[in-house]
N, CA, C and O atoms as a DFTB+ gen file, in Angstrom:
432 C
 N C O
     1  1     -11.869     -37.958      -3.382
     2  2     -10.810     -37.419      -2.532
     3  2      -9.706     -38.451      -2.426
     4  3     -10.025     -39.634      -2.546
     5  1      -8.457     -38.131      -2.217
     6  2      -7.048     -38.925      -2.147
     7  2      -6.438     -38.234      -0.994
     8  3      -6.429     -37.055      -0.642
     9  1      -5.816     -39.565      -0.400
    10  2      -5.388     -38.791       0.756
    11  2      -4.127     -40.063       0.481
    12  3      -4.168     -41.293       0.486
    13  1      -2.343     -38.405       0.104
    14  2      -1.427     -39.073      -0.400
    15  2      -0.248     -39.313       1.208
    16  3       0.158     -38.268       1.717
    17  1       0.125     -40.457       1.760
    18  2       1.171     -40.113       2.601
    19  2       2.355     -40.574       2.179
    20  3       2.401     -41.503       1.373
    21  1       3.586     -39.926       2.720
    22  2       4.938     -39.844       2.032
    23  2       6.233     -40.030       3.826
    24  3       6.353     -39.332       4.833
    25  1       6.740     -41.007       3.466
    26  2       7.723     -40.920       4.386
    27  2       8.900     -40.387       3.583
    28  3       8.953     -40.892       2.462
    29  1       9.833     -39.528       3.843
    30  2      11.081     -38.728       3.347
    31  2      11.652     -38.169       4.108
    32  3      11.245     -37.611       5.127
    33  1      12.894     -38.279       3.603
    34  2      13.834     -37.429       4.344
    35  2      13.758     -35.894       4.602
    36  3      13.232     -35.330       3.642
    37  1      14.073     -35.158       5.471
    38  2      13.548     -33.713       5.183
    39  2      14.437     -33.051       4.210
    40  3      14.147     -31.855       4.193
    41  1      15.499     -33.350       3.307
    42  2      16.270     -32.514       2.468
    43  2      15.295     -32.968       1.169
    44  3      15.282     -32.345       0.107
    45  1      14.597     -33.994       1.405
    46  2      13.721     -34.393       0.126
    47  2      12.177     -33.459      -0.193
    48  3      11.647     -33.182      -1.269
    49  1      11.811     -33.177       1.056
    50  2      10.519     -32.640       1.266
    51  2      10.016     -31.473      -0.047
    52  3       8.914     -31.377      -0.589
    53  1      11.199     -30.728      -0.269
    54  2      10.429     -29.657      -1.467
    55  2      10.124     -29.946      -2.433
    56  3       9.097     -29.442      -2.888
    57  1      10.957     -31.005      -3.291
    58  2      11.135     -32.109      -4.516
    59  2       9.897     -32.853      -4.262
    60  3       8.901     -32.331      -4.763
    61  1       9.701     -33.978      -3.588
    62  2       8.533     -34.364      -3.234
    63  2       7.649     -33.461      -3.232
    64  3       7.295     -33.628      -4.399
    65  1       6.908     -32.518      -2.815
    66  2       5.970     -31.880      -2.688
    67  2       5.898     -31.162      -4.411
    68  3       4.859     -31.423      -5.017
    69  1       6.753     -30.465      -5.017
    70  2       6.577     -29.966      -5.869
    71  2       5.982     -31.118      -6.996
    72  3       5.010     -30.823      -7.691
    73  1       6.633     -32.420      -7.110
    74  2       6.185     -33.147      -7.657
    75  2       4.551     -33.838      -7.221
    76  3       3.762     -34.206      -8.091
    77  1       4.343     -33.895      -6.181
    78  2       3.108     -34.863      -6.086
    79  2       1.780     -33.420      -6.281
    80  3       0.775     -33.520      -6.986
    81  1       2.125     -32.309      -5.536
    82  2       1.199     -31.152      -5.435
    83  2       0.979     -30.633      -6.956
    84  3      -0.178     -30.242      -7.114
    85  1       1.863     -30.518      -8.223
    86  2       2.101     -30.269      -9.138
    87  2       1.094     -31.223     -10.374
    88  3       0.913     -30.898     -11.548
    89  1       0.561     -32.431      -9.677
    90  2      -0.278     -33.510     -10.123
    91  2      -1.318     -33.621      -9.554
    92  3      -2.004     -34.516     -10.047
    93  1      -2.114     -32.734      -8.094
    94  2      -3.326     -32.989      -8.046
    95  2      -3.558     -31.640      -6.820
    96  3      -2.710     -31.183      -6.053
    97  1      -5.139     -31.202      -6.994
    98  2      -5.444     -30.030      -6.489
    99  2      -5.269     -30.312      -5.096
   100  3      -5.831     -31.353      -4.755
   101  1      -4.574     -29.615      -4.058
   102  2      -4.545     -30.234      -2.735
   103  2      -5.801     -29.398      -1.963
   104  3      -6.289     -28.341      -2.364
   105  1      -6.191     -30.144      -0.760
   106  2      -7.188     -30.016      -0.258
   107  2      -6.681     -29.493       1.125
   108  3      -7.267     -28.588       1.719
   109  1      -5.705     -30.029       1.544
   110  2      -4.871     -29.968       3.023
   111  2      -3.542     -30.649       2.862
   112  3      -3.362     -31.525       2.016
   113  1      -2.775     -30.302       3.545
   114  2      -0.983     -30.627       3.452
   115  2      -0.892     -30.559       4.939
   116  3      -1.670     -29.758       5.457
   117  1      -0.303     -31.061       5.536
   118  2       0.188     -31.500       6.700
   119  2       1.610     -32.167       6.631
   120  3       1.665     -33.186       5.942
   121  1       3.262     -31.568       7.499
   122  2       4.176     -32.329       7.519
   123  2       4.671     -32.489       8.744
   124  3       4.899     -31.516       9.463
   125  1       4.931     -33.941       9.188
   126  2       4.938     -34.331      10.549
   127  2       6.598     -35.032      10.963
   128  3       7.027     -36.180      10.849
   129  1       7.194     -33.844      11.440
   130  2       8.860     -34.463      11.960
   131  2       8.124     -35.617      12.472
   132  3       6.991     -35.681      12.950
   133  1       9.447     -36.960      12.168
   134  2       9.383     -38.004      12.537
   135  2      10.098     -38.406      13.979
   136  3      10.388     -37.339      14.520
   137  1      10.467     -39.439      14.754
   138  2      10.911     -39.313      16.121
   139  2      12.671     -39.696      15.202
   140  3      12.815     -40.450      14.240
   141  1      13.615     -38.999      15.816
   142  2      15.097     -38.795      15.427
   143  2      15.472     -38.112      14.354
   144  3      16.532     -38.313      13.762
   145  1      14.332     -36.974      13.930
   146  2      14.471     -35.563      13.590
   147  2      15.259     -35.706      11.976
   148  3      15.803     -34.794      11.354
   149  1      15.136     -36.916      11.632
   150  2      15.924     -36.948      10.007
   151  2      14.827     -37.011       8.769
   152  3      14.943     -36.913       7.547
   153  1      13.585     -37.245       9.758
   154  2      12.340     -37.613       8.354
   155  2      11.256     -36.932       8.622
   156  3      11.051     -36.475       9.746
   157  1      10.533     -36.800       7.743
   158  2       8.920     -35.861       7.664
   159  2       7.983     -37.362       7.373
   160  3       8.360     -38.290       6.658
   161  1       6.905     -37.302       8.007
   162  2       5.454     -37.562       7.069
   163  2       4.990     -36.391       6.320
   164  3       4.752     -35.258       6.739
   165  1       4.904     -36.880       5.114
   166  2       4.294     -35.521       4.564
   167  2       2.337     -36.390       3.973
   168  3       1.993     -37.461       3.473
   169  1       1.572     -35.046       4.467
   170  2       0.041     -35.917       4.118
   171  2      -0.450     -34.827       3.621
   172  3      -0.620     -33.709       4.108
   173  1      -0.693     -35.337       2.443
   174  2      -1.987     -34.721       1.600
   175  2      -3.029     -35.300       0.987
   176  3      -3.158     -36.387       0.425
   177  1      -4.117     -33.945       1.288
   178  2      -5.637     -34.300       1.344
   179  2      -5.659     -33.796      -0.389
   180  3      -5.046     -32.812      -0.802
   181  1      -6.467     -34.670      -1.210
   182  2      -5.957     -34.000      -2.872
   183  2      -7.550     -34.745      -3.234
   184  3      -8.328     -35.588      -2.790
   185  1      -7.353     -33.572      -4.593
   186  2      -8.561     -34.241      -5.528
   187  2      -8.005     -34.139      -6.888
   188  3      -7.366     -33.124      -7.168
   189  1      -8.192     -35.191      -7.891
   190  2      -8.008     -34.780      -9.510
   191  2      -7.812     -33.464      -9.387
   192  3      -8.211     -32.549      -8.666
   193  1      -6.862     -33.670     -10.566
   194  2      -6.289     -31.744     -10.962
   195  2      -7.463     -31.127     -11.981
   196  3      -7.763     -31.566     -13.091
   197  1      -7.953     -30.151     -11.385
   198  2      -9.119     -29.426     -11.799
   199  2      -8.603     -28.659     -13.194
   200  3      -7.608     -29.283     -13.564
   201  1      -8.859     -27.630     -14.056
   202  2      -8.683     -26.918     -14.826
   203  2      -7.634     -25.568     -14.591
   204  3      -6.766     -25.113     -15.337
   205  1      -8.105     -25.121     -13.200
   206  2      -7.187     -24.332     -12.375
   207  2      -8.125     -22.646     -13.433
   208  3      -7.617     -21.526     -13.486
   209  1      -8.886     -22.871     -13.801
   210  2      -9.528     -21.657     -14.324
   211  2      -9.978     -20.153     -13.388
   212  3      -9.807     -18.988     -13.747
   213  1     -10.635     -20.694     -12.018
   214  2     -10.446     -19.841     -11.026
   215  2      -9.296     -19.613     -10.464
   216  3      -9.444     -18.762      -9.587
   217  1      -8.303     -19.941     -10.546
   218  2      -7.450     -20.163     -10.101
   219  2      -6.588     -18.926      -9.358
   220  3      -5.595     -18.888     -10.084
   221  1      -6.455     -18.240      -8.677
   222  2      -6.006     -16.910      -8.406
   223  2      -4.018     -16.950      -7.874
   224  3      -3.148     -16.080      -7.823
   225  1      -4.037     -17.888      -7.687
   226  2      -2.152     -18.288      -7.521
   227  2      -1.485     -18.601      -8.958
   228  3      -0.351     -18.144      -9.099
   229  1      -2.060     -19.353     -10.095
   230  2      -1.440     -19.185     -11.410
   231  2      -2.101     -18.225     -12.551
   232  3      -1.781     -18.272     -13.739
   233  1      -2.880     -17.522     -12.107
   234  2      -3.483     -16.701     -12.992
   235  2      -4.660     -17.676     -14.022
   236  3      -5.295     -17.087     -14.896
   237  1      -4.818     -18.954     -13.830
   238  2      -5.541     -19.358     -15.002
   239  2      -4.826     -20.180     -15.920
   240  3      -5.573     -20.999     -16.455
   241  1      -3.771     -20.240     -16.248
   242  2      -3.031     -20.560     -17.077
   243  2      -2.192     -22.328     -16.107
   244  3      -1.115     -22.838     -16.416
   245  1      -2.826     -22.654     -15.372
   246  2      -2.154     -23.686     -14.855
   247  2      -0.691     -23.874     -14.353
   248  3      -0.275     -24.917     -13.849
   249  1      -0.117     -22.989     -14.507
   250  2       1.580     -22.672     -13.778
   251  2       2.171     -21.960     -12.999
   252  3       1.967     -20.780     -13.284
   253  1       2.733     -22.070     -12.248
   254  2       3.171     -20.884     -11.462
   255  2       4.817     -21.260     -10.936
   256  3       5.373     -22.358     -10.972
   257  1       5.283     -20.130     -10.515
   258  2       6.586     -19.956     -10.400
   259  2       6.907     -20.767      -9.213
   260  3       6.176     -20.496      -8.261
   261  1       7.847     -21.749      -8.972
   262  2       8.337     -22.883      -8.179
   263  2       9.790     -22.480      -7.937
   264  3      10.547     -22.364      -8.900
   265  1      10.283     -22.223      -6.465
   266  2      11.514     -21.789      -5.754
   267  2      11.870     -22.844      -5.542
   268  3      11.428     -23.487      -4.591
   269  1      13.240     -23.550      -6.808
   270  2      13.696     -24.822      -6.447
   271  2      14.911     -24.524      -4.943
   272  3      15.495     -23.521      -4.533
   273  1      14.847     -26.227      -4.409
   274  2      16.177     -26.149      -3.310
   275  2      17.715     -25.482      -3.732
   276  3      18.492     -25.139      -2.841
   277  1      18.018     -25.355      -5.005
   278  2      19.416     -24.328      -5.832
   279  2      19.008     -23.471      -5.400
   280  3      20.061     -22.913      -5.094
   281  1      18.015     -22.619      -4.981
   282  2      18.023     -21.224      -5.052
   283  2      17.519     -20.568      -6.457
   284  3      17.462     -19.339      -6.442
   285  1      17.139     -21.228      -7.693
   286  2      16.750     -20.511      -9.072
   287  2      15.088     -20.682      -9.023
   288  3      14.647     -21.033      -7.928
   289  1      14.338     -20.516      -9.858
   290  2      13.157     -20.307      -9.846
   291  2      12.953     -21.126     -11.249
   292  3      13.722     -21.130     -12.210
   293  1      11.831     -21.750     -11.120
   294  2      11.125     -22.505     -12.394
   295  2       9.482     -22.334     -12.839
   296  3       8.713     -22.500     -11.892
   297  1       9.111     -22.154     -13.603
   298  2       7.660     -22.386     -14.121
   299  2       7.092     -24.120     -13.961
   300  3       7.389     -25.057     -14.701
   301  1       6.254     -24.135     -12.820
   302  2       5.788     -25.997     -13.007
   303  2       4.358     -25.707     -12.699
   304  3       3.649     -24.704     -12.611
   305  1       4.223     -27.011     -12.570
   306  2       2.460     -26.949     -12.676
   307  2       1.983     -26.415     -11.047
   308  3       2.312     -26.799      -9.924
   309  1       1.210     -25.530     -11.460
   310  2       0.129     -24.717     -10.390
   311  2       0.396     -25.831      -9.330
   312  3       0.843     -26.855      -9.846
   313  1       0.154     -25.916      -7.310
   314  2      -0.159     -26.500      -6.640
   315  2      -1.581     -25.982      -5.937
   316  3      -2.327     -26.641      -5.212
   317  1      -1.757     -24.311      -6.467
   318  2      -3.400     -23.995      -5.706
   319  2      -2.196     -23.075      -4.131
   320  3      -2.545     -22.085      -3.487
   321  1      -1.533     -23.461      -4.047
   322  2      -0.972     -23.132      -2.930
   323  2      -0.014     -21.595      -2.802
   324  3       1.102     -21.604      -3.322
   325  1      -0.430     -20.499      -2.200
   326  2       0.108     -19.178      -2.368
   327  2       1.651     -19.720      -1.634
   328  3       1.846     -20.704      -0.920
   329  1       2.629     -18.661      -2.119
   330  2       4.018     -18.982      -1.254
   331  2       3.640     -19.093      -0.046
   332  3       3.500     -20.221       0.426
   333  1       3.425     -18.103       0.621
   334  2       3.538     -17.684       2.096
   335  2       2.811     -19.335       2.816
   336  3       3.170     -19.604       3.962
   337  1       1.912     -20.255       2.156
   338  2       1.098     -21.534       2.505
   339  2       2.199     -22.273       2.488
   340  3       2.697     -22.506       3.589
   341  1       2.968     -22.913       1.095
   342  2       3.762     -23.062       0.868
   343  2       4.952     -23.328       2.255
   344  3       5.173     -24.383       2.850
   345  1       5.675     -21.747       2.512
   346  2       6.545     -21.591       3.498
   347  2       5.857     -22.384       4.489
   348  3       6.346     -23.487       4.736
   349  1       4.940     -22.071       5.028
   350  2       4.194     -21.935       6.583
   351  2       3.954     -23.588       6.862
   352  3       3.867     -23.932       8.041
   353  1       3.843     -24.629       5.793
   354  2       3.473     -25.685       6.172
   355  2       5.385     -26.504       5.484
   356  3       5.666     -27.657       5.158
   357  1       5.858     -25.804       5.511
   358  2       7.455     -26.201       5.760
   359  2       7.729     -26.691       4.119
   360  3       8.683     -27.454       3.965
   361  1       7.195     -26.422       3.283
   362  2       7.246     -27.039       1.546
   363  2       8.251     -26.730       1.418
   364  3       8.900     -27.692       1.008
   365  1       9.198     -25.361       1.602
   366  2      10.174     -24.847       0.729
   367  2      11.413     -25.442       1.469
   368  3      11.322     -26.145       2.474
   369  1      12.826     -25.009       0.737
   370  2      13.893     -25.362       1.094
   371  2      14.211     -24.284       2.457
   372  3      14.213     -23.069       2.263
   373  1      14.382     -24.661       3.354
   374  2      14.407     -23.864       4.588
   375  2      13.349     -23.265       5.452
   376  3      13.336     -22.319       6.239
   377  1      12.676     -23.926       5.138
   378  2      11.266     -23.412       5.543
   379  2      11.056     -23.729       7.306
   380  3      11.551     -24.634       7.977
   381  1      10.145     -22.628       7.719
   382  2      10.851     -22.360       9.694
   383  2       9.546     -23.174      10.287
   384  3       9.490     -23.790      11.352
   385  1       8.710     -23.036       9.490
   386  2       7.718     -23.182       9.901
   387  2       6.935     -25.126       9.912
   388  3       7.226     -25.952       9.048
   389  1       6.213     -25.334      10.801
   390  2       5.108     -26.724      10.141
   391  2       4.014     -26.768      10.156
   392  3       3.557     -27.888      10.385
   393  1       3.030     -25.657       9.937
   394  2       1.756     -25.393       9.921
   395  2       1.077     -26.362       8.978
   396  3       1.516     -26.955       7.993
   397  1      -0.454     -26.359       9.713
   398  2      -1.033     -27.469       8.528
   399  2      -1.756     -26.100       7.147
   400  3      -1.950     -24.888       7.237
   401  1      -1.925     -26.930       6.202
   402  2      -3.138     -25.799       5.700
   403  2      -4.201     -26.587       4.851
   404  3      -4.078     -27.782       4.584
   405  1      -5.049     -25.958       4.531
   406  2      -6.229     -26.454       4.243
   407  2      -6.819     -25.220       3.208
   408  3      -6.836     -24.021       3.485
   409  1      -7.284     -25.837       1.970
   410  2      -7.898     -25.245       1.511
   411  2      -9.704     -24.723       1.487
   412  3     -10.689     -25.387       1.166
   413  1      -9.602     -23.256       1.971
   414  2     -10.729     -22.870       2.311
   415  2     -11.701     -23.133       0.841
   416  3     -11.379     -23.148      -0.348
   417  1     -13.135     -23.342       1.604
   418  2     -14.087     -23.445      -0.034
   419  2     -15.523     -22.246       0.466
   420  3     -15.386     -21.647       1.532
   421  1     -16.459     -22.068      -0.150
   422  2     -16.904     -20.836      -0.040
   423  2     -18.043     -21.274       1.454
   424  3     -18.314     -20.558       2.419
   425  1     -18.565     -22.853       1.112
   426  2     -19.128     -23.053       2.058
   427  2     -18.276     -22.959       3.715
   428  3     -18.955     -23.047       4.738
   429  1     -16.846     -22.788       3.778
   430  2     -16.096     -22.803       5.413
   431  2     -16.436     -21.834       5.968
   432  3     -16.052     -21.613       7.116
């Protein structure tokens, strides 16, 4: 297990995330406004990037569609993470939300 933390600015947060989540299976994501509202902790719980064969967010194929901060859409590497997770724990560009999430396993 790896547990990655990131101090950033919050206009940085989607870039960051797409990049570090894009390199290892996350386990839990957590992003924590900092005190004077200009920075995030961003923490993730990660393991080696698996095969992504079960994979039900990239189909199997290890990629999935990534909503850059422009507004266009890209193919990058799988994060395991459905949009709506994504949104809810504040990943995307505008995102309302700061929920933590955690990836469920069959034993939870």
């Amino acid at each position: 297990m790896i547990e990655i933390r990131i101090l950033c600015d919050h206009s940085d947060v989607p870039a960051i995330a797409q990049t570090v989540l894009g390199s290892v299976d996350a386990t839990s994501v957590r992003r924590i406004p900092v005190a004077g509202g200009t920075r995030s902790n961003l923490l993730i719980g990660a393991e080696h990037r698996g095969s992504h064969d079960d994979c039900t967010v990239c189909d199997e194929d290890g990629m999935t569609l990534w909503f850059l901060p422009d507004g266009t859409e890209q193919r990058r590497p799988c994060t395991g993470l459905e949009y709506e997770d994504l949104l809810a724990t504040g990943l995307l560009p505008h995102a309302p939300r700061r929920d933590v999430w955690r990836r469920h396993t069959p034993q939870d």
